[in-house]
N, C-alpha and C positions, 0 to 999 in steps of 0.2 A: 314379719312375725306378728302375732295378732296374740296376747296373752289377757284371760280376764280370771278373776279369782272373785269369788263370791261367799257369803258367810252363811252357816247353818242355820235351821232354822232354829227357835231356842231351846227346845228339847234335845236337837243333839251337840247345842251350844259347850257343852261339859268336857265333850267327848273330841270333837270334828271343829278345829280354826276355820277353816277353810277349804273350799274345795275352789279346782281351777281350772283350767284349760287353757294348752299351750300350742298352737296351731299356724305351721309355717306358710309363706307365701313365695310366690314369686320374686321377690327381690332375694331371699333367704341363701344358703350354702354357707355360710358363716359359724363361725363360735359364738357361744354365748354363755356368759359365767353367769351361777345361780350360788347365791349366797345364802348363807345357812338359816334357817328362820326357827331354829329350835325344835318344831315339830319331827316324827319320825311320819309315817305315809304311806299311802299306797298307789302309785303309778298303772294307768294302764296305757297301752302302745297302741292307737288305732291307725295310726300312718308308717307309710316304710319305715324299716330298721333306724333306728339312733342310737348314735353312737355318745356315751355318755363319759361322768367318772373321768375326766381329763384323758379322755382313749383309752381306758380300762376296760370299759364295759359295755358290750350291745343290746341293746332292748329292742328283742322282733315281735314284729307286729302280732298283735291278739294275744299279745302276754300282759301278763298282772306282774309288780314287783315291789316285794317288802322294800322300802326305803328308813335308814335307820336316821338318829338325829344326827344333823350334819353337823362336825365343828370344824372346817371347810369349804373354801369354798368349790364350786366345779365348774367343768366347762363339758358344754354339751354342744354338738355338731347340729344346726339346727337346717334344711333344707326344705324346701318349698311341699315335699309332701308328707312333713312332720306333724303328727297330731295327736296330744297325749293328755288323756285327763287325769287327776288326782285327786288328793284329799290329805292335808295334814293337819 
């Protein structure tokens, strides 16, 4: 899994922590807990369906999704052709 997060630029420092990208590999098919970082966000799916929310929840591909503030943590099913950017 290959994840980077990078920060706004300072105009939309106020508003946007961070924005990221989360992009599975080849070694992947695994769990992976995502621990709460305050911020609430917006998810979008550009790789097959993920399965999120501890098996709650499916995010299919070429969807956007409100993400609220986690007090939680989660586990997301992550697979080699996983790829989802955000912003919280």
């Amino acid at each position: 899994m290959k994840y980077r997060e990078l920060k706004p630029c300072i105009t939309l420092e106020p508003y946007i922590h961070s924005f990221w990208e989360l992009k599975g590999d080849d070694t992947d098919n695994q769990w992976q807990r995502n621990f709460p970082d305050g911020c609430p966000g917006l998810v979008v799916n550009l790789g097959n369906a993920c399965i999120t929310d501890n098996g709650a929840v499916r995010m299919d591909f070429g969807k956007t999704y409100a993400v609220g503030m986690m007090t939680s943590f989660k586990d997301s099913f992550i697979e080699a052709d996983t790829h989802l950017l955000g912003y919280a």
